[in-house]
N, C-alpha and C positions, 0 to 999 in steps of 0.2 A: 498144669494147664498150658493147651497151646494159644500164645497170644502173636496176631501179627497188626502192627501198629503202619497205616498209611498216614506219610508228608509230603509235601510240597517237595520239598529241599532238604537239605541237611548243609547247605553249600552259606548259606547266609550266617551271621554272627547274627542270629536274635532272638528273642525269648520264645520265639515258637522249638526255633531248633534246639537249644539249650532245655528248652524241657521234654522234648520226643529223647534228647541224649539223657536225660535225668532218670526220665522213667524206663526205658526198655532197659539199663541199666539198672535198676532197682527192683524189678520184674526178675530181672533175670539171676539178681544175687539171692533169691528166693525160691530158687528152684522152678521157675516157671520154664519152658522152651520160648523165645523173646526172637520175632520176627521183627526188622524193621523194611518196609519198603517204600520208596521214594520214586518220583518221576525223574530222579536224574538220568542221565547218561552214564553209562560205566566209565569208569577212570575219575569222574566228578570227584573233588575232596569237598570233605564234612569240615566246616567250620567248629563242630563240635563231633570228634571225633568217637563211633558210636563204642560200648565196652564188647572186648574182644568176643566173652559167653552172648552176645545179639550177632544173630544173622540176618546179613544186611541184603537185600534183595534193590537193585536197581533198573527200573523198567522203563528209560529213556522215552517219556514222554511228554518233556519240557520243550516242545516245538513250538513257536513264535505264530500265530495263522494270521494269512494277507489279507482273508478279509470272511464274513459271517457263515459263509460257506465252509470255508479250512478251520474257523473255531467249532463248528456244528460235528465238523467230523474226526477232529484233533477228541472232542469229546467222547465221542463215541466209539475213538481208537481207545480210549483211557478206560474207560466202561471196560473195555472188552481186556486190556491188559492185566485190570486189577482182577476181574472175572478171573483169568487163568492163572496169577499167582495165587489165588485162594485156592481155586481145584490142586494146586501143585502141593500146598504147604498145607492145607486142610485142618484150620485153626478151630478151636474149641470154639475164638470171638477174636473178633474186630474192632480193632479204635482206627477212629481216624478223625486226624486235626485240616480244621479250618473247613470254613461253612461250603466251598463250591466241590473241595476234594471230597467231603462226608456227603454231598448231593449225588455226585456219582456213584461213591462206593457203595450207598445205599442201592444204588441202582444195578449196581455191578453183583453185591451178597442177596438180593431177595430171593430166599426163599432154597439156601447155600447154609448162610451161619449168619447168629444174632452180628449187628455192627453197635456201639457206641461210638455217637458222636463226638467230638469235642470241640466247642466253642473257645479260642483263641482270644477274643477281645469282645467286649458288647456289641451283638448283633446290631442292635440298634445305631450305633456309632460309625457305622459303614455303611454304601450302599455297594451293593453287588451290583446292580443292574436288573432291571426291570424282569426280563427273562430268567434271569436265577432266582429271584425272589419268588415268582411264582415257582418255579419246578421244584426250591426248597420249600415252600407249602404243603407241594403235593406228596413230596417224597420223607419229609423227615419224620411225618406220622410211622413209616418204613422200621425207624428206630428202635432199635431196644432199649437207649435209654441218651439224653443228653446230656455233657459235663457242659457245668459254667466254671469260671472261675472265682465267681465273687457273686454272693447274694441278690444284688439288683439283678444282673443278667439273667440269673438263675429265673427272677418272679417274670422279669419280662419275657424267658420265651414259653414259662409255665400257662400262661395266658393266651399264647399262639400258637404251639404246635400240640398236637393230640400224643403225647409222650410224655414219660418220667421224665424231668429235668432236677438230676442235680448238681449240689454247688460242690466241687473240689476243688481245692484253691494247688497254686504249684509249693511247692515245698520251701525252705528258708533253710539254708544250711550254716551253721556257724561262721562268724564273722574274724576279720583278723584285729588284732587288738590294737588301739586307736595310742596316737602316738601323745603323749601328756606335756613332754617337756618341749615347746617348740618355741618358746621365746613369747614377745604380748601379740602377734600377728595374727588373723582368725581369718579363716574362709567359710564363705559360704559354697557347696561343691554340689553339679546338678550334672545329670549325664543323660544321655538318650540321641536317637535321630534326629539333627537340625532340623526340621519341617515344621511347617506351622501347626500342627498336631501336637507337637510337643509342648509351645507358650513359653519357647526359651525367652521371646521377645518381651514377654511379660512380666517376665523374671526380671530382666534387664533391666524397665522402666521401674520394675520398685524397685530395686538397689539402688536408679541411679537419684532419687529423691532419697537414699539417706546415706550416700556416698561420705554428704560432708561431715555428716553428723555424726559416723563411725568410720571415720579415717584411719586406722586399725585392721579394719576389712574388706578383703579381697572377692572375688569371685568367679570360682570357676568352672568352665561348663565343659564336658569331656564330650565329644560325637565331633560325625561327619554328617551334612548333608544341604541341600538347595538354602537356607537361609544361613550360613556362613557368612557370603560377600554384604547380606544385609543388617546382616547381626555388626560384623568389622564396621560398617559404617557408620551405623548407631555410636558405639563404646569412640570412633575416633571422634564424631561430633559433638559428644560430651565429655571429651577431654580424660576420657577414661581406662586411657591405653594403658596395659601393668598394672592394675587395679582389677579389669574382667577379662581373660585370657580365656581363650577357645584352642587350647593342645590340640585337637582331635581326638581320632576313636586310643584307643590303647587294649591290649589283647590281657592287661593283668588290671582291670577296674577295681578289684576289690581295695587292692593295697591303696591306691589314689582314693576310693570314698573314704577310707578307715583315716587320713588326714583331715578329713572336714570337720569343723565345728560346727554345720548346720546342712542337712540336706534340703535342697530344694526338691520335689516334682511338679510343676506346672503345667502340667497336662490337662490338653480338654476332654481329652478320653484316653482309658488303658483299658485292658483287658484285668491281668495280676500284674503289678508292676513288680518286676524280678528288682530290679535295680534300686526299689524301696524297701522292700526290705533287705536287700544284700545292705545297703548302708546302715539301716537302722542295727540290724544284728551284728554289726561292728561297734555298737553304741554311740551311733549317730542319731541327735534331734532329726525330728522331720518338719518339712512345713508340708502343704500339698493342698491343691485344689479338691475341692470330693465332688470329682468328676467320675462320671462311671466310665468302668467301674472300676474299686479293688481297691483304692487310696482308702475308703469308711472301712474298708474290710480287716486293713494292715496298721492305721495309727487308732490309736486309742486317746483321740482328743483331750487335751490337759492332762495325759497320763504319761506320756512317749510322743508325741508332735503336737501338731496345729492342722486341723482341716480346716479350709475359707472357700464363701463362694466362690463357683467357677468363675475364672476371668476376673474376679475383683482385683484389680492390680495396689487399691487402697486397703483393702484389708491383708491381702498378701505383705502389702510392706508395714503394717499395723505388727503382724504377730511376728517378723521377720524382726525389727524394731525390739520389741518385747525379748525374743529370746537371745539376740545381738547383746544388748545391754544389761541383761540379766545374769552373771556364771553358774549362779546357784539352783537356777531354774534349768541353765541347761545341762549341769550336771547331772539335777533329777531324771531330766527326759533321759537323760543317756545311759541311766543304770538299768532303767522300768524299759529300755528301745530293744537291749539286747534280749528279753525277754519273746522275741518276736519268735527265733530259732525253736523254741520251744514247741511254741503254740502251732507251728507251720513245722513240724519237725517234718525229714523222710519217713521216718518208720509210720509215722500219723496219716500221711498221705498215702501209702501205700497201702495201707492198711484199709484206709477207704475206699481206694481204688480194687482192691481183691474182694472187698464186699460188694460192690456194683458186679463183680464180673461173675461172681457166686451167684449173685441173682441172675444174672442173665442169663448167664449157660443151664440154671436150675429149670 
């Protein structure tokens, strides 16, 4: 089958890109012909650089527009670019990630080749803006079928657009092995974009109500981004400097989560959180808000982590608390965590992925 897969980027380190490099890679060690094509500029480098058997198509049309007029027509340059890599490469079917790039490309294949959409994060969790919400209305009926990543998203857009909606989650690839002998020191280790989407802040305030209580334990938060200088201010104001450390990004996460004794995600929304399950399939506990979506999708409450209402910063430091002072319990969670790899395996995902696309092109 000819598959050609449209992104954003490939230039960012983030779970969108990491999974557009996941899949046309796994596509393509199956015998499929694996298109990738991107609005970068040529010479652009991939953050996640794509496997050698995907050809990579780059159609420079990541331009900035001054004002409603140069985005009206930025669009309709992109309409028209993705239009002619499909005539050129003449795909059996179409994916394309994230909700305003799948507005266009829909607009671009009608009536050319089936497109699949794919939904990055709960639609609901985002606003586009008013004008793309309508014209995603009008055009994702367009669909041949939409991916969620996680079960809620999946009901919430089965309810709103006239199309199959289903759930494929991204894959969990085995974890590195968690280091045992590290002396009586324990971290709690949470990673993602500094921004208030994330609830690093919220993480914060329940640590620092049981700082004193588990002086033993540390905390640490891996990312870059705008709430850094606010976060540093917090941790110095509560005398908690060497205790919660913010390294930044780091280009090898896995080996840093497989040291933690507990993961955190505090997040008000994700899409699939990669970075929950990379830690848990290291046999990392989880804690996590079950915030949509994808956190209810990945831990298996009292089995492998803790899900707590969104935001509750007291019941966060409740189960946080519990699994702190407990080894025996979170030894349990950590045999039943790596269990996660399994259940999300590649071969699993891909395999549901070539059944969606059997249906489509059929």
């Amino acid at each position: 089958m000819r598959i050609v897969l449209f992104n954003t980027s490939m230039a960012h380190r983030g779970g969108i890109e990491r999974a557009a490099s996941v899949l046309t890679a796994g596509l393509a060690h199956r015998g499929h012909e694996v298109h990738l094509a991107t609005m970068d500029p040529e010479g652009a480098p991939a953050a996640f650089p794509p496997d050698p058997c995907v050809r990579v198509h780059l159609l420079d049309m990541n331009h900035p527009s001054a004002n409603k007029l140069g985005a009206v027509l930025r669009m309709a340059r992109t309409v028209f670019a993705i239009r002619r890599a499909v005539r050129r490469i003449r795909p059996d079917v179409v994916i394309s990630f994230q909700g305003q790039l799948t507005t266009l490309t829909a607009i671009a294949c009608k009536g050319i080749v089936p497109v699949i959409g794919a939904e990055r994060v709960h639609p609901a969790t985002y606003d586009i803006g008013r004008g793309w919400r309508q014209l995603r209305k009008w055009v994702y009926p367009w669909l041949a079928a939409l991916v969620l990543q996680a079960r809620s998203g999946t009901e919430w857009c089965a309810g709103r657009f006239a199309m199959e909606a289903v759930t494929i989650p991204n894959p969990v690839l085995p974890g590195a092995r968690r280091e045992t002998d590290r002396g009586e020191c324990r971290t709690v280790v949470a990673a993602g974009h500094l921004i208030p989407r994330k609830g690093f802040d919220l993480l914060l305030e329940a640590f620092i109500g049981l700082a004193a209580r588990f002086p033993l334990w540390d905390v640490v938060i891996y990312g870059e981004g705008e709430m850094r200088q606010r976060l540093e201010s917090r941790i110095a104001e509560c005398g908690l400097e060497g205790r919660v450390r913010l390294p930044g990004s780091t280009p090898e996460l896995v080996p840093e989560l497989a040291r933690g004794d507990i993961f955190v995600l505090p997040s008000l929304a994700e899409g699939f959180p990669n970075v929950l399950g990379e830690a848990m399939a290291c046999g990392v506990p989880a804690v996590a808000f079950d915030c949509p979506s994808g956190p209810a999708d990945i831990i298996r409450h009292g089995v492998d982590g803790f899900l707590v209402p969104v935001g509750d910063v007291a019941a966060l430091a409740d189960r946080l608390a519990e699994l702190m002072g407990d080894d025996a319990l979170r030894a349990r969670f950590a045999e039943r965590a790596r269990e996660v790899s399994e259940r999300f395996s590649l071969d699993g995902v891909l395999d549901q992925w070539e059944a969606l696309m059997r249906r489509t092109v059929a």
